[in-house]
N, C-alpha and C positions, 0 to 999 in steps of 0.2 A: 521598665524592666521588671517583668513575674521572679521572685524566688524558684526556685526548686519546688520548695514544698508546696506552695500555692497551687504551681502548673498542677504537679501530679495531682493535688485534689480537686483542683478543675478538670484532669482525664478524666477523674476514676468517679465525679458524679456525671460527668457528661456519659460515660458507659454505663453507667450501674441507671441512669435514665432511660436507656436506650430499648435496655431488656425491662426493667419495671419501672412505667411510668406513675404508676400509684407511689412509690416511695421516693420521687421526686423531689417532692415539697418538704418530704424531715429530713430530707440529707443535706439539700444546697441551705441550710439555714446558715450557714457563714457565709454567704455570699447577698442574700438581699434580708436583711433584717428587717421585720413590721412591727406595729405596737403593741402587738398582744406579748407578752413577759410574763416569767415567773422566775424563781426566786434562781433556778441552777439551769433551765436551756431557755432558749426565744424561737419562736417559729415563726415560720415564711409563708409571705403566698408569691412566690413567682411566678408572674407572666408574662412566658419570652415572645408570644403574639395571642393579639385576642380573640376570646375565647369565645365570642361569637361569627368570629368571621374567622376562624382555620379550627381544623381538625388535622390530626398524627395518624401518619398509618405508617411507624415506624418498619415494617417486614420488610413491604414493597418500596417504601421511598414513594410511593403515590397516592398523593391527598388529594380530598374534593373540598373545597371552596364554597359556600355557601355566603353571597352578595349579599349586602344587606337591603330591605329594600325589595327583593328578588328570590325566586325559588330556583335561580339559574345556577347552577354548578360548574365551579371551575377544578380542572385538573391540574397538580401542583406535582413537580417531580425535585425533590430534594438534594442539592449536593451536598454530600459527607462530608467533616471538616478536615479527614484525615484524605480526602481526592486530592491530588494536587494535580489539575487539570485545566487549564485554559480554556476556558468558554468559547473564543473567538476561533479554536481551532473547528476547522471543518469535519474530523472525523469523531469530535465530541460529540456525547449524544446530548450535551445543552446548547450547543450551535443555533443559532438563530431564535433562542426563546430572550422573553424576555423577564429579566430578572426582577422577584417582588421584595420591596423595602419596606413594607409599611408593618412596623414593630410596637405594641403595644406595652411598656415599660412602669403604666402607671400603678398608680396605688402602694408606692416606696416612701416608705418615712425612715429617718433614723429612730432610734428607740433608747432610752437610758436603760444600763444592764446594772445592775446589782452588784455587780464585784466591776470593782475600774480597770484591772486586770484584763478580764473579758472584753470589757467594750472600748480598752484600747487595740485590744489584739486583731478583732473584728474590722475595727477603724481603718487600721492600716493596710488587714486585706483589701478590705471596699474599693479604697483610693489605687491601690496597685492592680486590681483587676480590674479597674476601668478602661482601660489600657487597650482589655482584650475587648474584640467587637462580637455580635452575638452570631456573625458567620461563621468566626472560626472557634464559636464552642458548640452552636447548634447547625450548623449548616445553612448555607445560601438556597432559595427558594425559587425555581424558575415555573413560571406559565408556562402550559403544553398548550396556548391555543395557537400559534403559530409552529409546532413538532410538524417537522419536514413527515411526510408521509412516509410509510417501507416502501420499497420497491421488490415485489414477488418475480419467479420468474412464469413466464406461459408455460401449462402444459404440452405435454408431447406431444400432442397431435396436432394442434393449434400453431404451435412451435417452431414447426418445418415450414408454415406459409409466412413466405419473407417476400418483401417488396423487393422490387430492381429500381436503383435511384439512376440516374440522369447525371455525369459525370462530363458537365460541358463548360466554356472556356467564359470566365467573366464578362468577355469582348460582348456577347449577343445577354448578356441578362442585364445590361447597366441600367436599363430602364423601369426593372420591379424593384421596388424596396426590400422583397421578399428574399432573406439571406438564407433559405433550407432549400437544397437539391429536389427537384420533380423529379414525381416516381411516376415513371413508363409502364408499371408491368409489378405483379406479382410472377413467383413461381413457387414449388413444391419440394423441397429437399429429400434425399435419401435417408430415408430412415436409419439406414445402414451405415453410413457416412457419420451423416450429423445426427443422429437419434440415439446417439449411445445412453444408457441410463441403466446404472447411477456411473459417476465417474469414477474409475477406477483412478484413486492417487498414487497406488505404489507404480502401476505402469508407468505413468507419467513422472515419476520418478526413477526409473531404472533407466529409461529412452533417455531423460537427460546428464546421467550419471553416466550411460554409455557415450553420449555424446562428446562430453567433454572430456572422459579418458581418450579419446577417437584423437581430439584433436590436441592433448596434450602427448598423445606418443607420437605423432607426426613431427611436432614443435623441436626444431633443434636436432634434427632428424640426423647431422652432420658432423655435430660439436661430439669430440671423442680427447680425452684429454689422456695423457703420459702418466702409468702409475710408479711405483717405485723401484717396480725391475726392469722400466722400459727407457729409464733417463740414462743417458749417455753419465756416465762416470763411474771409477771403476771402485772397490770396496775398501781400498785400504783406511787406516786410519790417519787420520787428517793430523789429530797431534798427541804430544801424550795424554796418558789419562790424568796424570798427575804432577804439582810443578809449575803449572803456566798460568794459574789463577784465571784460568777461563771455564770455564763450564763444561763438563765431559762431552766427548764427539766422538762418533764412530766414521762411515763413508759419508762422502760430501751430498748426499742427493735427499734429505730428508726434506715433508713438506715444509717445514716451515724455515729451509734454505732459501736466499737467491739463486735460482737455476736448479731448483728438485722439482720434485713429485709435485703431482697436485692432488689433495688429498679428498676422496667423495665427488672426485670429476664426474660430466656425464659418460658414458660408454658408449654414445653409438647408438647403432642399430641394437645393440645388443639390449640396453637400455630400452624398455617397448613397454609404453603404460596401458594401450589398448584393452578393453575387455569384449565378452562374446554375448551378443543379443541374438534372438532368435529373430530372424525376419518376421516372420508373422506375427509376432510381440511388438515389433519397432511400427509395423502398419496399424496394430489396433491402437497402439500410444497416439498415431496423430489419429486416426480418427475418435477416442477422447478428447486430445486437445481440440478440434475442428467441434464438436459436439460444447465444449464447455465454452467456446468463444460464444457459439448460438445461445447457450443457457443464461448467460449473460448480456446477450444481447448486443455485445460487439463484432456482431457478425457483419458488413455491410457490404452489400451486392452491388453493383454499377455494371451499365451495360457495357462498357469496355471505354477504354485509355487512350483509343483512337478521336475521339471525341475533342482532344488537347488541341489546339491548331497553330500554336508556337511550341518552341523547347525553352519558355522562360522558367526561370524559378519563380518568377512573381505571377504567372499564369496557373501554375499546377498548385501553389500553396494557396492562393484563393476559391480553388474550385477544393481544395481540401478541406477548407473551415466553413465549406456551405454543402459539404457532406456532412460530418462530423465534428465539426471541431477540433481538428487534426493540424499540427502545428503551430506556428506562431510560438509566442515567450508564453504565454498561460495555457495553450492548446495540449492535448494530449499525445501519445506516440504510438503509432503503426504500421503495420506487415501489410504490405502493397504486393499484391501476387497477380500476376498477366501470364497470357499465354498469347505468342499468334504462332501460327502455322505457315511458314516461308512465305512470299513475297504475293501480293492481291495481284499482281500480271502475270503469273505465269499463267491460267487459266484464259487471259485475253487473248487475241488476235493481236494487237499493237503491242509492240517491244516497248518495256519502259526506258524509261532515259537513262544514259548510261552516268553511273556515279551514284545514282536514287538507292537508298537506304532508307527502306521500311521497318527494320526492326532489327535489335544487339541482344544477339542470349536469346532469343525469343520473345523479348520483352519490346515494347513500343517504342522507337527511337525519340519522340518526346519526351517520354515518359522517363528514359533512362539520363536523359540528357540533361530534364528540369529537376531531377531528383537528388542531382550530387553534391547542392545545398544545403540542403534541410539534412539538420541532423538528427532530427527527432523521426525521422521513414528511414526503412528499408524497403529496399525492391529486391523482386527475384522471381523466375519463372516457378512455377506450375512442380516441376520436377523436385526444384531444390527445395521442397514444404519442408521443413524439421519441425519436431516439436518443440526446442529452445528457443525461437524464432516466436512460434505462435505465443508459449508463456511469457517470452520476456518485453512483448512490447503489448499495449492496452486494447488497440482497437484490430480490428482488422480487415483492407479492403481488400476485393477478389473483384477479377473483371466475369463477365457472364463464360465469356469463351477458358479461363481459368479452372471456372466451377465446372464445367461440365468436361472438363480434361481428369479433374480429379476423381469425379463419380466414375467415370468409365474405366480409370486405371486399379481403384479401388474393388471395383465392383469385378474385374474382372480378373484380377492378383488372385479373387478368393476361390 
């Protein structure tokens, strides 16, 4: 267990080291005492690693390494003692490094001091700061030679050429070991569309603030509650005011009666939380969102949903995890949008069979069938696009007959 006072003088030279490292060495002299003495102070040489194999570049946190042996350079990215951060977490940026221990501590002798006073007081810091580890007064030290790389996004021009992946039934691929979706076909996206830049966040913000008042004033559309001049009972006084050792009462219908008022009820229709967007505002917000799924890269195209050749749930979550990585327990979550266009025999000569169900909502009768599973998708036609929808789940897949329902509606709104 540190004192008080110890801690705060271990803060305040591990700070006052931070900004000058030259005055290091005559501050922490209560902490590693060496032999050189004089008659009223003792100086120190502290070193918390050696001084031929690391170098401090306190500013950045990024030091270079020099191997010994070697004129190879290693990059060393520092965590602060005051992070309280888990390494093991994925969105830490020491994820995946690995951590250096190799601590150089020598050249420490005790020293006789000149007043016994001092060199018990000294004594007993030493022993009680051993306690602390040299992590958590100088910070732990990770190698950047294994730093996960950034990931940039493609330019806008570049940007709009997306593959069409192959969106087909595990049954016909059992025989490649190969778990990534074949891509059929590039195409060219609408600049207009998906080429928005820069993205407008307040848009995307007002679309979904209108959204949800939208469906919070629909919610309850019905519930109208009894205020205080509409409950059945008439006003007189119930007892005296005074006399009955009860608590003064006027008529029987207050809210906090059995059989009154109810107080802050809803109202009804009248009651209406809805606010007003402009159309043309609500159409530029998705095409933002549609633009910001591509900037990221969660955009993914398939040639269509017809593709499916059963309505199982174990059919369609397999052909999800060898597009994307879409469901399962560790798989991510997303916005499945189809479109078909009524039934593939009306254009034939032969009458289809009677009872045959091609598509619900416009959407692929497998598709809607093996979907109602998985809780990590949504499905939805072409029409119902919102922008709450796009932000709230990660990925997002679109069939080919989809995409080009939306260009054309978009394109043609303007």
């Amino acid at each position: 267990m540190i004192p008080a006072t110890a801690l705060r003088r271990a803060v305040c030279i591990s700070a006052s080291a931070r900004r000058n490292p030259s005055t290091y060495l005559s501050t922490a002299s209560w902490m590693r005492p060496s032999t050189t003495t004089t008659t009223t102070t003792t100086t120190t040489e502290f070193k918390p690693f050696s001084s031929s194999t690391y170098s401090f570049s306190t500013k950045t946190q990024l030091q270079n390494i020099n191997e010994e042996g070697g004129d190879d350079e290693k990059r060393v990215l520092v965590m602060p003692p005051n992070l309280k951060i888990d390494p093991r977490c994925v969105s830490s940026p020491f994820y995946g490094l690995d951590k250096i221990s190799d601590r150089n501590t020598g050249g420490i002798e005790d020293v006789d001091s000149s007043a016994a006073s001092d060199e018990e007081e000294l004594q007993m810091e030493r022993i009680e700061i051993d306690d602390v580890t040299d992590d958590e007064i100088h910070g732990a030290m990770y190698d950047l030679a294994n730093a996960r790389e950034p990931v940039y996004a493609i330019p806008l021009p570049n940007r709009l050429h997306v593959p069409i992946l192959q969106l087909a039934s595990p049954n016909t691929t059992n025989d490649t070991d190969d778990d990534a979706a074949e891509e059929v076909g590039t195409i060219h996206l609408s600049s207009d569309v998906f080429g928005q830049d820069p993205i407008r966040v307040d848009i995307l913000h007002r679309c979904v603030v209108y959204q949800r008042n939208k469906k919070r004033g629909l919610r309850n559309n019905g519930a109208r509650t009894k205020t205080i001049s509409e409950v059945s009972g008439s006003g007189r006084k119930v007892r005296p005011q005074k006399g009955g050792g009860t608590a003064r009462a006027g008529h029987s219908r207050p809210p906090h009666w059995r059989g009154g008022a109810k107080a802050h009820g809803p109202k009804g229709s009248v009651q209406n939380y809805e606010t007003k967007l402009n159309k043309k505002v609500r159409r530029l917000a998705v095409k933002m969102a549609l633009s910001q799924k591509l900037k990221e890269g969660n955009l993914i195209l398939v040639d269509g949903f017809e593709n499916l050749d059963s309505f199982k749930t174990k059919t369609l979550a397999r052909a999800l995890v060898e597009v994307g990585d879409i469901g399962g327990r560790y798989g991510c979550t997303a916005y499945l949008v189809d479109h078909v266009v009524g039934d593939e025999h009306e254009e034939e000569e032969e009458e289809p069979d009677e009872g045959a169900i091609t598509s619900i909502n416009g959407i692929h009768v497998n598709l809607k069938v093996a979907s109602r599973n998985l809780h990590k998708i949504k499905v939805t036609n072409q029409r119902f696009l919102n922008v709450y929808d796009i932000l709230k789940y990660e990925k997002m897949v679109m069939s080919l007959s989809a995409f080009q329902a939306i260009e054309e509606r978009m394109c043609d709104e303007e």
